[in-house]
N, C-alpha and C positions, 0 to 999 in steps of 0.2 A: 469431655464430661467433667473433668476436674478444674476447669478451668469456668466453667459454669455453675459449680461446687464455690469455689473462690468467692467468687461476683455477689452469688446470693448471700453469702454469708456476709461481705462486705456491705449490702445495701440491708441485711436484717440488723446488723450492728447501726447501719445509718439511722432507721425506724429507731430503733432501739434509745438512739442518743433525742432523736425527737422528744421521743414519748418521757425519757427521765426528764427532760428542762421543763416540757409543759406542768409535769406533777411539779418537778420543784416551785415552778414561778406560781402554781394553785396554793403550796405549802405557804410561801412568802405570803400571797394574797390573803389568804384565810386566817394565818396565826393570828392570837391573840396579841396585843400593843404591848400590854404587861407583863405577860409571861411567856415571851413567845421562843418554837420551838429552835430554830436558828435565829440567833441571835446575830444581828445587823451591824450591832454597835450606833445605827442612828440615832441620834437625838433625839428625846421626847419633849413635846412641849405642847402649848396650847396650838388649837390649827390655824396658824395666818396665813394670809394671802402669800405670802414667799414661801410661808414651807409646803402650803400646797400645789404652786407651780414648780417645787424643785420634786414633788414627790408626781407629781403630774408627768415630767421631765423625766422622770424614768421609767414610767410607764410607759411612755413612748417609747423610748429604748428597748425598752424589754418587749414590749408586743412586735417592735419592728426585726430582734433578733429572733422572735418565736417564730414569722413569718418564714425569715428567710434562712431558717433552722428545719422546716417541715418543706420548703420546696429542696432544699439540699438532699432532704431524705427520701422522698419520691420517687420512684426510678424512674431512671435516665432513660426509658424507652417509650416514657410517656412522654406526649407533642406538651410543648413549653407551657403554651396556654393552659391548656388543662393543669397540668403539674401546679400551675400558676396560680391558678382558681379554686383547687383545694386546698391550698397550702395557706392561701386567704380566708378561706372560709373555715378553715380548723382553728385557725388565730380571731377568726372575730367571734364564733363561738363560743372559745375562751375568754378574750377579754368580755364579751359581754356577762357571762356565766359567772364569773369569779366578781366581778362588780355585784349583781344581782346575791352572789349567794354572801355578800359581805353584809348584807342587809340583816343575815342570821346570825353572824358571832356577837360574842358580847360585847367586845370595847374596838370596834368600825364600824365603818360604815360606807357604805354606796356614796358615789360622789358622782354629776355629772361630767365635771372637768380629768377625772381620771377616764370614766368611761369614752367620753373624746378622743383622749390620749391613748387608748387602747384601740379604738378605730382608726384613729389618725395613724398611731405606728405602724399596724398591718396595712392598710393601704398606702403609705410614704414606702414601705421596702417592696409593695407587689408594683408599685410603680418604675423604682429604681430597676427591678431585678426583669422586669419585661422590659424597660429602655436599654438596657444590657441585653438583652436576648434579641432585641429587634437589630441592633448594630452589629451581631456576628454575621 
């Protein structure tokens, strides 16, 4: 019993660590350009085509570790697939949601090319992390 005690509390801290990164990376997404809550230290400037593939370029990153931050947290006694398929489908929810609701703040805005990138990340890590589970 106490060793089943352990485990849950280990996999609600997992949930746990999920749900803090998606809120943060909604905070990142949502803040305001000019006054925003955590400060990035990025550079402001007008939007070029470079800065919006480097800011594209971390969108992917960041949806690809949101991905594979929510099948981490899944438990382990669900079948891969499945584990695999909501952990994808929580991350494209989000990226598509936090695009969509950029549309509402005052100084962003929705971009097609991040939206991509936000699809693109979460299926590039549900790809990696099932070619990894198919070779165990």
């Amino acid at each position: 019993m106490e060793l089943l005690a352990k485990v849950f509390r280990f996999a609600a801290l997992r949930l746990l660590a999920a749900i803090a990164w998606s809120l943060l990376l909604t905070v990142l997404l949502l803040q305001p350009e000019a006054d925003p809550i955590i400060e990035l230290g990025l550079p402001r400037g007008d939007n070029t085509l470079l800065r919006e593939l480097a800011f594209s370029t971390l969108h992917l990153l960041a949806f690809s570790g949101t991905c594979a931050c929510w099948h981490w947290a899944l438990p382990q006694q669900w079948r891969p697939r499945a584990a695999l398929f909501v952990a994808c489908a929580i991350t494209l929810v989000l990226g598509v949601a936090t695009e969509f609701m950029q549309t509402f703040t005052l100084d962003r805005h929705a971009s097609w090319l991040d939206l991509v990138a936000n699809i693109g990340g979460a299926l590039i890590a549900a790809r990696l992390i099932w070619t990894r589970h198919i070779w165990r």
